[in-house]
VOPAGU-2260 file (C-alpha; in pm, 1 decimal, decimal comma):
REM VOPAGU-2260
SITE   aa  ch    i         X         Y         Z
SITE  UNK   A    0   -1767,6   -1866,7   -1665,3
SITE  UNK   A    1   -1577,1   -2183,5   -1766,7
SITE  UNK   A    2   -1244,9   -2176,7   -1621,5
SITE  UNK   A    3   -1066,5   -2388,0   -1816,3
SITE  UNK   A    4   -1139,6   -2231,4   -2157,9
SITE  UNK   A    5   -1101,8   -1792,7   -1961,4
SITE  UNK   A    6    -724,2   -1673,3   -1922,2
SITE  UNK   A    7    -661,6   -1667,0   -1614,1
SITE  UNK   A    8    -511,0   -1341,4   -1500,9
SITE  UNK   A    9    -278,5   -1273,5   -1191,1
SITE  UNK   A   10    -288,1    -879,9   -1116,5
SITE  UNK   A   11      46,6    -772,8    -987,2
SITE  UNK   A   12      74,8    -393,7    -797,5
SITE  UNK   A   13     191,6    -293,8    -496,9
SITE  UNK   A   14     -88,8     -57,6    -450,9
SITE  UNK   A   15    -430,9    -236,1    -285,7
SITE  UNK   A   16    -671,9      32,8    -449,8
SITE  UNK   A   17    -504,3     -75,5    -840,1
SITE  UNK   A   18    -512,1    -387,3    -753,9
SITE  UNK   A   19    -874,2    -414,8    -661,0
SITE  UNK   A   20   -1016,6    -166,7    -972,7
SITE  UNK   A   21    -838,5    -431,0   -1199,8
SITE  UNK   A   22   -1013,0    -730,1   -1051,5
SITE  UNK   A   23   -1308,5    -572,1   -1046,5
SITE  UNK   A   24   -1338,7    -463,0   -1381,6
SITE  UNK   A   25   -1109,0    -744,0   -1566,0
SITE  UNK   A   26   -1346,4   -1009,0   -1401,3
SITE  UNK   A   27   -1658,8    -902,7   -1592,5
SITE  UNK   A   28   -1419,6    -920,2   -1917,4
SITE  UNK   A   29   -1606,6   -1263,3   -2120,8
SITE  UNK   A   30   -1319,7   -1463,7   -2131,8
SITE  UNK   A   31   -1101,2   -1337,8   -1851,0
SITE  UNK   A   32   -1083,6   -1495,2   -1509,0
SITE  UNK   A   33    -889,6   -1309,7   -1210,1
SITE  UNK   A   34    -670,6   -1631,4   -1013,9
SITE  UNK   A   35    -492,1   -1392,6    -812,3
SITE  UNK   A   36    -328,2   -1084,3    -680,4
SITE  UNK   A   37      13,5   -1023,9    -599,6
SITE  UNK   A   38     179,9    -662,9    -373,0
SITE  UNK   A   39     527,5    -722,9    -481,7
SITE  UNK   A   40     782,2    -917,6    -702,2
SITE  UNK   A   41     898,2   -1175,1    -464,3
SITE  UNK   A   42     502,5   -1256,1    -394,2
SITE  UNK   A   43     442,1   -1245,4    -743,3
SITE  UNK   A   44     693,0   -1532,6    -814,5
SITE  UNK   A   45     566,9   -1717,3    -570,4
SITE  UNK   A   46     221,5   -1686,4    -722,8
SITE  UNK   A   47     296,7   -1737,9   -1029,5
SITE  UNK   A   48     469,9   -2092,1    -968,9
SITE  UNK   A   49     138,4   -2208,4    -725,1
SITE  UNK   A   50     -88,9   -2063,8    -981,7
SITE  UNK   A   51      42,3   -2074,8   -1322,5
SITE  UNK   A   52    -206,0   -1831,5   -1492,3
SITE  UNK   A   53    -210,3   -1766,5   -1846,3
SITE  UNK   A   54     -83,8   -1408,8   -1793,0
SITE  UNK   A   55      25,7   -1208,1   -1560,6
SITE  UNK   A   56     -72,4    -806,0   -1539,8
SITE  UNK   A   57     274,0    -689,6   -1359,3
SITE  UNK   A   58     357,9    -333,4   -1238,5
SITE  UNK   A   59     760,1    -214,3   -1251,3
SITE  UNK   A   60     787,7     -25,5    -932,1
SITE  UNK   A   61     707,6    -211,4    -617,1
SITE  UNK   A   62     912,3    -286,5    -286,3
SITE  UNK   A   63    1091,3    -601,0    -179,1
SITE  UNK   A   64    1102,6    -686,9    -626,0
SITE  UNK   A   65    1079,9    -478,6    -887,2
SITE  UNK   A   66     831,7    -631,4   -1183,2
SITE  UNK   A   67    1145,4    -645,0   -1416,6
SITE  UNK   A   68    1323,5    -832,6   -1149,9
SITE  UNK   A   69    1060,2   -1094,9   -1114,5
SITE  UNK   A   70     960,3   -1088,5   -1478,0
SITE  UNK   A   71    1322,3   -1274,8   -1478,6
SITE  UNK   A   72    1306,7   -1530,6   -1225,9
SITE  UNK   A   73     930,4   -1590,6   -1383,1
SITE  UNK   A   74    1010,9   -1655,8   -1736,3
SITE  UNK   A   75    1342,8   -1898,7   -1591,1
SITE  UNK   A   76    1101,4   -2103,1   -1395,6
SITE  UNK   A   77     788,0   -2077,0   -1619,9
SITE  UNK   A   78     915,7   -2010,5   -1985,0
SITE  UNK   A   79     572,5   -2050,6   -2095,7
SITE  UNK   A   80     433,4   -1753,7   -1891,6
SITE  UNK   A   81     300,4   -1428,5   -2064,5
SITE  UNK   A   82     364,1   -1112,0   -1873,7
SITE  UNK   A   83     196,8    -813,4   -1969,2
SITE  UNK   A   84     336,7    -481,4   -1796,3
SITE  UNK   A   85     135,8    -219,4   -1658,4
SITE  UNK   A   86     297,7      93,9   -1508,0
SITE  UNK   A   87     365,4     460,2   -1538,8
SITE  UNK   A   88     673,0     447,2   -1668,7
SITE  UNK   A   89     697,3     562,2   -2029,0
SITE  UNK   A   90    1121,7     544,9   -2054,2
SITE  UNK   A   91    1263,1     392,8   -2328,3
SITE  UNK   A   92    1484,2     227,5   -2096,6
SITE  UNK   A   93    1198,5      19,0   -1893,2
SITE  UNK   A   94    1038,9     -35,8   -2180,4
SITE  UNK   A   95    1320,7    -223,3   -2382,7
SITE  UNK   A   96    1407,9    -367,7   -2067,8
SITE  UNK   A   97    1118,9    -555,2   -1993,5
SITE  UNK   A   98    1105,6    -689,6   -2366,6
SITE  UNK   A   99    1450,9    -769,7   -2292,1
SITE  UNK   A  100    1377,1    -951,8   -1954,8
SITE  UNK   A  101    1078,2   -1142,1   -2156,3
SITE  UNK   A  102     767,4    -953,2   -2146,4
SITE  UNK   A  103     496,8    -982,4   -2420,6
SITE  UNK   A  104     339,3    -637,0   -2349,2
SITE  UNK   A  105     411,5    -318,7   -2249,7
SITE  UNK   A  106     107,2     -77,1   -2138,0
SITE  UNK   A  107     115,9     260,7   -1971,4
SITE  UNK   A  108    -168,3     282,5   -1630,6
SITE  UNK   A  109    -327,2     553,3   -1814,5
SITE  UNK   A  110    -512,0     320,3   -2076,9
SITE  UNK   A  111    -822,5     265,5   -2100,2
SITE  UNK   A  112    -979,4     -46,5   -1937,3
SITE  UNK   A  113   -1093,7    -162,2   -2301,4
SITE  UNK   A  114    -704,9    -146,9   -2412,8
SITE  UNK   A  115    -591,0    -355,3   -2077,6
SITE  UNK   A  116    -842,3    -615,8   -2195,2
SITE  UNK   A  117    -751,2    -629,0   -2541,4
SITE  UNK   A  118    -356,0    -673,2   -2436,0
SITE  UNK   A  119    -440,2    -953,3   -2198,4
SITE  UNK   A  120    -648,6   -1123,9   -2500,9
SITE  UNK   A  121    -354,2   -1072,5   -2738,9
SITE  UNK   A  122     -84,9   -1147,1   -2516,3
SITE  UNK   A  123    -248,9   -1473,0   -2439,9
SITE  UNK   A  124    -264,9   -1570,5   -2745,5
SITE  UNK   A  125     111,4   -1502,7   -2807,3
SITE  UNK   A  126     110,6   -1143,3   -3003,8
SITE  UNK   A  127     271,3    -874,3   -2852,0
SITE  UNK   A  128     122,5    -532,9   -2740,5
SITE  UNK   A  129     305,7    -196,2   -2672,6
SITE  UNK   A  130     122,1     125,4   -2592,9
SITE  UNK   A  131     -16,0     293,4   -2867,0
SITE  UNK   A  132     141,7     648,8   -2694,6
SITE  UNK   A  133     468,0     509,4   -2658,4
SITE  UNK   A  134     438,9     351,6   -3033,9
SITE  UNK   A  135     399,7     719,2   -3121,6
SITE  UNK   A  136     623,4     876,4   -2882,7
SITE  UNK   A  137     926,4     665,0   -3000,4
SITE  UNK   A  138     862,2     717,3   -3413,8
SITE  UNK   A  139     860,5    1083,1   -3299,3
SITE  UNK   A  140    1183,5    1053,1   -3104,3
SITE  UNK   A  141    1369,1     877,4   -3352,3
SITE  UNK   A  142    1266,8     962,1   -3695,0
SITE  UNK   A  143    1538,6    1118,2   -3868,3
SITE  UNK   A  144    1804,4     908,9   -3773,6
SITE  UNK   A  145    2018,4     695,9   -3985,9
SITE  UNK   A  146    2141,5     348,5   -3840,8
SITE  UNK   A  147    1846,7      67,8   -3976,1
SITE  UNK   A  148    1966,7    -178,7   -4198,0
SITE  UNK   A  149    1884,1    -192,8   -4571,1
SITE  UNK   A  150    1545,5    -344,9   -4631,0
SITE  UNK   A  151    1381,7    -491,3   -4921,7
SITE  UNK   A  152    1060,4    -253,6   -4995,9
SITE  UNK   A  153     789,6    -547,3   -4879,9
SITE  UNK   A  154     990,8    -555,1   -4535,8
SITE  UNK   A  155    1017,4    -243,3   -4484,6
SITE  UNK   A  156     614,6    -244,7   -4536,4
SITE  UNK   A  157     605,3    -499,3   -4271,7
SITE  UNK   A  158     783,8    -314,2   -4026,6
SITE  UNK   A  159     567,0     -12,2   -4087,8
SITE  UNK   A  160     304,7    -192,2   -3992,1
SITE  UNK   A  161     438,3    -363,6   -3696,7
SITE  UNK   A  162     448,6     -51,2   -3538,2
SITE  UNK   A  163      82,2      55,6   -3598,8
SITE  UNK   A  164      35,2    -257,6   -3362,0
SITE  UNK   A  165    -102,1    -500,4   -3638,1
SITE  UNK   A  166    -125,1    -877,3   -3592,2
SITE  UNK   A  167     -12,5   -1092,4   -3887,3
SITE  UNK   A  168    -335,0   -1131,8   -3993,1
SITE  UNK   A  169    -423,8    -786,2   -4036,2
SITE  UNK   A  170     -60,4    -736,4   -4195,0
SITE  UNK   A  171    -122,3   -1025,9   -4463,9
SITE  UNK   A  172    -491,0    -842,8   -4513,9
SITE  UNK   A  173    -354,4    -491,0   -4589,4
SITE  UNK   A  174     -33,0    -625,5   -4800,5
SITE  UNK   A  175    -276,8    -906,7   -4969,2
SITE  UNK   A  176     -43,3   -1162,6   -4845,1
SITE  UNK   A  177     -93,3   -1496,4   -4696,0
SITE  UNK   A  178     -22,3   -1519,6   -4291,9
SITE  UNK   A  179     266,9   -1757,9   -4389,3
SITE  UNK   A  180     424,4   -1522,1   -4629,0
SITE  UNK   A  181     364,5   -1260,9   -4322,4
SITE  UNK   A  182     560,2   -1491,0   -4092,3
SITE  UNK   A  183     837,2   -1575,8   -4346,2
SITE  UNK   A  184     903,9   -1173,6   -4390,2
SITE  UNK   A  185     926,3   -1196,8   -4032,8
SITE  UNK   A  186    1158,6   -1446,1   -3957,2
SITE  UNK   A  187    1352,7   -1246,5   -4233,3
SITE  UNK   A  188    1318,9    -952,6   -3984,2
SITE  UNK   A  189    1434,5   -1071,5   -3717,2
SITE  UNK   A  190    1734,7   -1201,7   -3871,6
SITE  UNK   A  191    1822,4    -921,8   -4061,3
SITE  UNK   A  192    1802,4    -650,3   -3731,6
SITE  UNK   A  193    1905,3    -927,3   -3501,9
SITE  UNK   A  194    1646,9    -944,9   -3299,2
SITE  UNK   A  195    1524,7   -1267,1   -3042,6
SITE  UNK   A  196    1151,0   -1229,5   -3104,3
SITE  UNK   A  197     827,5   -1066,7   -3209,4
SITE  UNK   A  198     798,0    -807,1   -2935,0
SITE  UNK   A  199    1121,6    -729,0   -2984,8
SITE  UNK   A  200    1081,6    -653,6   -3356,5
SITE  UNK   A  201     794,2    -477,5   -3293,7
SITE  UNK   A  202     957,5    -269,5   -3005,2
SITE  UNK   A  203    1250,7    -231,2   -3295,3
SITE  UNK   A  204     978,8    -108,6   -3556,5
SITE  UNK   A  205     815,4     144,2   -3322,0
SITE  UNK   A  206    1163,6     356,3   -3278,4
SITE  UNK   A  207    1284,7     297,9   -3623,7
SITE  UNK   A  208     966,8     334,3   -3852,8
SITE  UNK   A  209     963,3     643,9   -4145,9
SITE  UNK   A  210    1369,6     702,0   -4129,8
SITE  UNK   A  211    1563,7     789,2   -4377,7
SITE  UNK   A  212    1728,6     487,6   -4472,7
SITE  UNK   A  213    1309,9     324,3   -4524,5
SITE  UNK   A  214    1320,6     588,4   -4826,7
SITE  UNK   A  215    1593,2     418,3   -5000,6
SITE  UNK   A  216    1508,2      49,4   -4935,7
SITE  UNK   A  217    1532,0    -175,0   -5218,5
């Protein structure tokens, strides 16, 4: 494998056994290349700076550093970096959290290997990526409540579908819109909710999707 053109991965778990299985399997990925492993935040920072992979696969709970702690001191020293979580944890709270604290993705250890793949691909190349079961958990939770802001009906289409997980592309193929139009109702988006950045707004359209207030958009 060429190593310049694979993303290079660092795997970040406090458990020897995870850590391993992802190597393992990750490395015979075409187009991924494991650079390292990390047991704990404070070794995952240090990684990170000597290694500067393209993204790295980091667990919450570990000793020493949490993953949301060093997902902080990361993206401060390398605000290029791409962190992808990877944990059990399917709170609200962790997630928003670590989309707060800078993370690109957000995926729960019981996905499939395919799906980890897949989220280091699109996190690499800058989309985000939440777990599909916490997309669906948090429409469930919070449809029916009444607090999102009046949207026009095209961005409240665009929402919709930034919580089914599409990329722009695939948005401006269903809508029969160019990718540019996409990214303009976007940046509209984000204004509008007041929100920093894609994963955020797509974090914001998986708990707010199919309320009321999307029935009366304008």
């Amino acid at each position: 494998m060429d190593m310049d053109k694979a993303i290079r991965v660092l795997i970040v778990d406090d458990h020897a056994v995870v850590r391993a299985g992802l190597t393992k399997i990750l490395a015979t990925e075409p187009g991924i290349a494991i650079v390292g492993e990390a047991g704990d935040g404070l070794e995952a920072i240090k990684k990170a700076l000597e290694l500067r992979p393209d993204v790295i696969l980091m667990d919450i709970f570990m000793p020493h550093c949490s993953g949301l702690e060093a997902t902080v001191v990361i993206r401060q020293q390398l605000a290029d970096a791409r962190l992808l979580i990877l944990t059990v944890s399917d709170r609200e709270e962790d997630l928003l959290q670590a989309l707060r604290f800078g993370a690109q993705g957000y995926l729960l250890k019981s996905a499939a290997i395919t799906e980890v793949a897949e989220a280091v691909r699109r996190v690499a190349a800058g989309e985000a990526m939440l777990s599909p079961h916490i997309i669906t958990r948090l429409v469930a939770e919070f449809r029916g409540k009444s607090d999102v802001p009046a949207l026009s009906a095209r961005e409240g289409e665009v929402l919709e579908l930034l919580a089914g997980g599409l990329t722009n592309s695939e948005i401006a193929s269903r809508l029969i819109l160019g990718e540019s139009t996409v990214r303009t109702y976007l940046r509209r988006l984000l204004d509008k909710l007041q929100l920093k950045n894609r994963s955020e707004a797509v974090a914001y359209a998986a708990r707010n999707v199919n309320r009321k207030p999307l029935q009366g958009i304008s």
